[in-house]
MDAnalysis code that builds the backbone (N, CA, C; Angstrom):
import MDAnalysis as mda
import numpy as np

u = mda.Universe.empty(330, n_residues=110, atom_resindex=np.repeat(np.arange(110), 3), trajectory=True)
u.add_TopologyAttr("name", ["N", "CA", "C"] * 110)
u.add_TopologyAttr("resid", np.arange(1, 111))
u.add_TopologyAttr("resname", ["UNK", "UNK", "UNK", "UNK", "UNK", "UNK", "UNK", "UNK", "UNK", "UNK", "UNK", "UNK", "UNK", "UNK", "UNK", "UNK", "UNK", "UNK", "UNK", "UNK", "UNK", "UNK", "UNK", "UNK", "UNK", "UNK", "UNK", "UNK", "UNK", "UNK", "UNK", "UNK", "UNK", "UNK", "UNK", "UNK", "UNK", "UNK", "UNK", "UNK", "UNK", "UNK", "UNK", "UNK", "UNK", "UNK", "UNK", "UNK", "UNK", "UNK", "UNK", "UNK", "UNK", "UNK", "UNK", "UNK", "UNK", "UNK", "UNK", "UNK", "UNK", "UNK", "UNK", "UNK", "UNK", "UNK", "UNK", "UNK", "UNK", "UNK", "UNK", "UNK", "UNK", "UNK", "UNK", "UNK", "UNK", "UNK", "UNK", "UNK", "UNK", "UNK", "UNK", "UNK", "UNK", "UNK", "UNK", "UNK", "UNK", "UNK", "UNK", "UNK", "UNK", "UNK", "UNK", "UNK", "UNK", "UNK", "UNK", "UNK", "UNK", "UNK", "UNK", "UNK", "UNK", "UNK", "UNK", "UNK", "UNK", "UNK"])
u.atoms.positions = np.array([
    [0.845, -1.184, 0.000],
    [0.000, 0.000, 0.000],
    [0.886, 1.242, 0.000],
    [0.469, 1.930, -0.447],
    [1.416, 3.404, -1.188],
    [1.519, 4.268, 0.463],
    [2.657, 4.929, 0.680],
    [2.708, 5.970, 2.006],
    [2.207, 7.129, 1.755],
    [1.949, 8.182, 2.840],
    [1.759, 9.344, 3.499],
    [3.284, 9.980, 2.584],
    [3.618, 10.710, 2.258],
    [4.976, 11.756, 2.107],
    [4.437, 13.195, 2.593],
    [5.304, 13.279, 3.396],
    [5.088, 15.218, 3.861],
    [6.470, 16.014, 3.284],
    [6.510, 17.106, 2.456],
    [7.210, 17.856, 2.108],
    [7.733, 18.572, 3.106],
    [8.363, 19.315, 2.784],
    [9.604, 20.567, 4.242],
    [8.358, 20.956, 4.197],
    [7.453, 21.636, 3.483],
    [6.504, 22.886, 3.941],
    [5.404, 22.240, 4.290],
    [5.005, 20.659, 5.186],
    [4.050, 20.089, 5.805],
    [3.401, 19.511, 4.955],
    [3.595, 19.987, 3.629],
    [1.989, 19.620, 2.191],
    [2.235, 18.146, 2.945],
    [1.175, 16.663, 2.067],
    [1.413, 16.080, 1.847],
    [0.679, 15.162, 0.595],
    [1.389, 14.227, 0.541],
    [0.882, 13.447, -0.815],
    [1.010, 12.092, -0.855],
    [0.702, 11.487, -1.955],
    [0.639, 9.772, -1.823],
    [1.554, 9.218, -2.711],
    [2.331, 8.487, -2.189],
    [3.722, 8.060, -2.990],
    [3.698, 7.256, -3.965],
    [4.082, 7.404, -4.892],
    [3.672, 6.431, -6.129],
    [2.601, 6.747, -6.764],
    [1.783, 7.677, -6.259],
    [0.449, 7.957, -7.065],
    [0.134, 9.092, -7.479],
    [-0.851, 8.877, -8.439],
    [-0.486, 10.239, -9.471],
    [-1.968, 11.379, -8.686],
    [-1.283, 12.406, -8.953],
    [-2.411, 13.401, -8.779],
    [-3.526, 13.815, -9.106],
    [-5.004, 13.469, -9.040],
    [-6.072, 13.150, -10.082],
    [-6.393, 14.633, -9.833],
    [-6.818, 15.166, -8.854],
    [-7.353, 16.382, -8.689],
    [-7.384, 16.871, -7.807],
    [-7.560, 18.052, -7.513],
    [-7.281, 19.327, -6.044],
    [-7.963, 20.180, -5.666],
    [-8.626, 20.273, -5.411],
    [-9.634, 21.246, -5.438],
    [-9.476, 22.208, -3.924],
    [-9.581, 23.467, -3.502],
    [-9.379, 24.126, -1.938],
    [-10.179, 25.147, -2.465],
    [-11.006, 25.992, -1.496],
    [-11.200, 27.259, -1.768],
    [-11.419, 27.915, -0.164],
    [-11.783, 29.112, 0.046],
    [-12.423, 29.677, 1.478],
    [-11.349, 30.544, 1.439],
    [-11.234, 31.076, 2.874],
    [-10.240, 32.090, 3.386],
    [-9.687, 31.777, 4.404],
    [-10.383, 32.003, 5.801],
    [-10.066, 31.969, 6.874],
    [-10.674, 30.435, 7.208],
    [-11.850, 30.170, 6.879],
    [-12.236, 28.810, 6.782],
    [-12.239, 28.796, 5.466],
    [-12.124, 26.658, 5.261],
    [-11.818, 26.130, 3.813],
    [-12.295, 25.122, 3.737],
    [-12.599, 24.457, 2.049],
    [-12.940, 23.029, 1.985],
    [-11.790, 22.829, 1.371],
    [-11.138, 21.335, 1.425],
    [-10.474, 20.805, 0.381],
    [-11.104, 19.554, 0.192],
    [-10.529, 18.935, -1.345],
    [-10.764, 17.505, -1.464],
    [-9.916, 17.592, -2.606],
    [-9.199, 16.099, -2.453],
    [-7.758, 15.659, -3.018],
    [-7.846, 14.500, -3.523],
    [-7.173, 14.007, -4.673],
    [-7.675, 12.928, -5.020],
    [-6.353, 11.740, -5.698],
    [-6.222, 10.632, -5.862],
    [-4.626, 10.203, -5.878],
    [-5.160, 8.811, -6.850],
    [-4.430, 8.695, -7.961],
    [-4.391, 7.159, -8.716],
    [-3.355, 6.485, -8.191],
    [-3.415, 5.486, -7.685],
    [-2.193, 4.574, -7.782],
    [-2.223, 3.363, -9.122],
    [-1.585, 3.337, -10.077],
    [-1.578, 2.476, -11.171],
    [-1.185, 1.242, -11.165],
    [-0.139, 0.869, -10.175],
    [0.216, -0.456, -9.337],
    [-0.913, -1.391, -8.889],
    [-1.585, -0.413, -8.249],
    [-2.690, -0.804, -7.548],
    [-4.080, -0.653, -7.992],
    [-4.305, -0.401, -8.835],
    [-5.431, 0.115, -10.082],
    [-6.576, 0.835, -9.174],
    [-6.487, 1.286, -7.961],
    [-6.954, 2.085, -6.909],
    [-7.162, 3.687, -6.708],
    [-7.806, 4.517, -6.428],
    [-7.977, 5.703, -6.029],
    [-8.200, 5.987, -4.715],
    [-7.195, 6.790, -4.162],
    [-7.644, 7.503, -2.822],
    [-7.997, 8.936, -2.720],
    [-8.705, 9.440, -2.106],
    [-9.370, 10.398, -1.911],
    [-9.729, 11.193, -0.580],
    [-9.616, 12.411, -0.021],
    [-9.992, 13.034, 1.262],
    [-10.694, 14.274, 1.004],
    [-11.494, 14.222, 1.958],
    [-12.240, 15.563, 1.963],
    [-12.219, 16.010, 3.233],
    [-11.890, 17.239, 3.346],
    [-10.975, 17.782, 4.548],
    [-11.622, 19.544, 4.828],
    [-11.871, 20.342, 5.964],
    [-11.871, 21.480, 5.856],
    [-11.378, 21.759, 7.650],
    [-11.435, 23.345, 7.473],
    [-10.846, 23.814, 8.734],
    [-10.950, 25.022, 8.445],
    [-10.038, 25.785, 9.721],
    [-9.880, 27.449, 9.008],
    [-8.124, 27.704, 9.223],
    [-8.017, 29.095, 9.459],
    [-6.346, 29.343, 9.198],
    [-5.430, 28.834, 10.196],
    [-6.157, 28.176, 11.224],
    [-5.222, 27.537, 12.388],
    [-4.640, 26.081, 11.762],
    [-4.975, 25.536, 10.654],
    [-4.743, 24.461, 10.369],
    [-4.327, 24.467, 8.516],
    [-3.982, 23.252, 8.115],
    [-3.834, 22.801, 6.743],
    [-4.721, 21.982, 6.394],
    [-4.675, 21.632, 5.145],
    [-5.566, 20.428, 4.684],
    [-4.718, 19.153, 4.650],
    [-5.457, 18.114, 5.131],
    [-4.810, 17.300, 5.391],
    [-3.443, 17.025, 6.977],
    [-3.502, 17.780, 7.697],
    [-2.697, 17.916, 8.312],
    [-2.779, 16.777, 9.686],
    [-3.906, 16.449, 10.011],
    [-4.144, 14.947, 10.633],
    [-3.603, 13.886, 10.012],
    [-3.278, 13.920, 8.462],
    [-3.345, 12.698, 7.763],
    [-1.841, 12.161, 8.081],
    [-1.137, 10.680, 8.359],
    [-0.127, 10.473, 8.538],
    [-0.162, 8.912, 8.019],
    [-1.850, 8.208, 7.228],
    [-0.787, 7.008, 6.565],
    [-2.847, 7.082, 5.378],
    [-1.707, 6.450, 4.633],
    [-3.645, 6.021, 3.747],
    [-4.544, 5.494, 4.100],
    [-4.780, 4.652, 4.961],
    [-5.695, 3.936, 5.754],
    [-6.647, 5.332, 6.412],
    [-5.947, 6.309, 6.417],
    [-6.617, 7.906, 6.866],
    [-7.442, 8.317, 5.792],
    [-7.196, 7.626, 4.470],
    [-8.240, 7.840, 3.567],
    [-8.949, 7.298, 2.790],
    [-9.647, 7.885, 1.981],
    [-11.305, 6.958, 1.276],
    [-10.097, 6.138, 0.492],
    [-10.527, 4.624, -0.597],
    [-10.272, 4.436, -1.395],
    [-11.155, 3.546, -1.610],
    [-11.385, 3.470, -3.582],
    [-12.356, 2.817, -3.899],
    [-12.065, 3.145, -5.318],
    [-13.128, 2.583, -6.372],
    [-13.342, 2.608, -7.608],
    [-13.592, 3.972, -8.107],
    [-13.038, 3.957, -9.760],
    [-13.443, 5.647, -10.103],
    [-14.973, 6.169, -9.779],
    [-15.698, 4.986, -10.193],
    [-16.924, 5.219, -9.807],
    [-17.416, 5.884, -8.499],
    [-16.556, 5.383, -7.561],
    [-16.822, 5.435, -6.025],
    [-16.433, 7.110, -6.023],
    [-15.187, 7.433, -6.342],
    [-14.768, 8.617, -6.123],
    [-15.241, 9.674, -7.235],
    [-15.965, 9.480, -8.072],
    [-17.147, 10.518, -8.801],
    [-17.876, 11.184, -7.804],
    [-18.823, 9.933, -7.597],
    [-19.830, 9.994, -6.460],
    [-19.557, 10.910, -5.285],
    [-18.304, 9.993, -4.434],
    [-17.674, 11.172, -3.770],
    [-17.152, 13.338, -3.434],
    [-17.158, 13.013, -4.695],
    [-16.795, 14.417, -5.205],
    [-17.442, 15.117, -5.735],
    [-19.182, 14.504, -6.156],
    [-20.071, 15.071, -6.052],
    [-20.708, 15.614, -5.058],
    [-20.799, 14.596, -4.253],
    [-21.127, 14.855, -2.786],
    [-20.585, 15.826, -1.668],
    [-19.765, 15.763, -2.428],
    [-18.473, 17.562, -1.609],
    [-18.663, 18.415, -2.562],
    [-18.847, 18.581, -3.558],
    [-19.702, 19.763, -4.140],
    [-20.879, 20.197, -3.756],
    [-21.811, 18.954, -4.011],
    [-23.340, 19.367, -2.978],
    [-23.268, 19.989, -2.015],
    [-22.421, 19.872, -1.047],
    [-21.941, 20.288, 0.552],
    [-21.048, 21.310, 0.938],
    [-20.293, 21.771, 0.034],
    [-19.760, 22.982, -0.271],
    [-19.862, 23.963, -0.209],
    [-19.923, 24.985, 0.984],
    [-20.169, 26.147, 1.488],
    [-19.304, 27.211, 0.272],
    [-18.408, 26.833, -0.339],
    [-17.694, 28.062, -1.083],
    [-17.688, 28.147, -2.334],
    [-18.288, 26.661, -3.129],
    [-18.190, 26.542, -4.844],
    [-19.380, 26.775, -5.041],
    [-20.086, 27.594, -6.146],
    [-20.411, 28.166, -6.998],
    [-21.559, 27.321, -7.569],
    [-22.833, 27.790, -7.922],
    [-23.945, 26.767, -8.569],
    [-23.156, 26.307, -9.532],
    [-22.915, 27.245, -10.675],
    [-21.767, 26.620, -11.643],
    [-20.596, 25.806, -11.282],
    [-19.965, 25.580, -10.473],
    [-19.077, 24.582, -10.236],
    [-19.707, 23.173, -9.758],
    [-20.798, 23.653, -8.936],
    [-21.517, 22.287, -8.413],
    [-22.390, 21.790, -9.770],
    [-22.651, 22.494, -10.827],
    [-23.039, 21.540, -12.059],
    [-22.232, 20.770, -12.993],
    [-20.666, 21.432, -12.963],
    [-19.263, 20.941, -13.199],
    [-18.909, 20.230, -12.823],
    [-19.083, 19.893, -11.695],
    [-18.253, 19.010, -10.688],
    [-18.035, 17.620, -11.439],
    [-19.113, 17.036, -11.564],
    [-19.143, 15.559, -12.362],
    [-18.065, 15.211, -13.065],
    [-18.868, 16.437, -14.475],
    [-17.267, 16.515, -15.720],
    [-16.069, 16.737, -15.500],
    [-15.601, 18.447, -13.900],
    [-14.673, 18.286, -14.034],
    [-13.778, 17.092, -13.338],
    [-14.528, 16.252, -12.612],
    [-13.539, 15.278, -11.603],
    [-13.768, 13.589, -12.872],
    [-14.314, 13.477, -14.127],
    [-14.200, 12.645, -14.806],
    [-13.383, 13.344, -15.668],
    [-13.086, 14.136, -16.161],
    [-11.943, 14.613, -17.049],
    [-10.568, 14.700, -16.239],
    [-10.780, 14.953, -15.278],
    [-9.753, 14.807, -14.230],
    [-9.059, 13.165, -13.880],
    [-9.642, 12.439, -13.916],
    [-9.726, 10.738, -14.091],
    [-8.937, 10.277, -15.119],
    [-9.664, 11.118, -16.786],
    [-8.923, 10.609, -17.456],
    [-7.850, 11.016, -17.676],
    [-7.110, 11.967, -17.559],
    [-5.925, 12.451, -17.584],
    [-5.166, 11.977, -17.018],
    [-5.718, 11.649, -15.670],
    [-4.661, 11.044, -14.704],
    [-4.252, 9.728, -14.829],
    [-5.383, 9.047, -15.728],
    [-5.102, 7.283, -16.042],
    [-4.573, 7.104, -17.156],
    [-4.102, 8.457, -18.539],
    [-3.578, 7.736, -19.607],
    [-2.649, 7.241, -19.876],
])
């Protein structure tokens, strides 16, 4: 199973796996949701995370088992569902959302 990596500046990310999509917005409070292919593992992981400026996204996280994983299907769904719920994106983004996190998929799997 792929690790946790934290950069000098705290970010972190999933090792071996590619970056499907990123999404953050807010100010002082924020949503994020992050999304990771592993191709080894023909798997997707995924978090949906918020807070305000006392914190980062993701900053609890310290192994993958800390996050969703499942089928592309699974993580569509997902990321619809954090659009629906989304205090900061936009009617227009929440009608996007679908396309942009399946165009986001395929890029990340070619």
């Amino acid at each position: 199973m792929a690790e946790i990596i934290k950069s000098e500046w705290g970010d972190r990310t999933v090792a071996g796996a590619t970056e499907v999509f990123s999404y953050m917005d807010g100010g002082y409070e924020w949503d994020f949701f992050g999304a990771w292919y592993d191709p080894e593992a023909r798997i997707f992981y995924w978090i949906e995370d918020s807070g305000c400026s006392c914190n980062s996204p993701m900053d609890w996280v310290d192994s993958t088992s800390e996050l969703s994983v499942g089928s592309k299907d699974e993580l569509i769904r997902a990321y619809k569902e954090f659009a629906k719920g989304s205090h900061f994106m936009s009617s227009d983004d929440r009608v996007t959302a679908e396309r942009d996190i399946k165009q986001a998929i395929k890029e990340a799997t070619k």
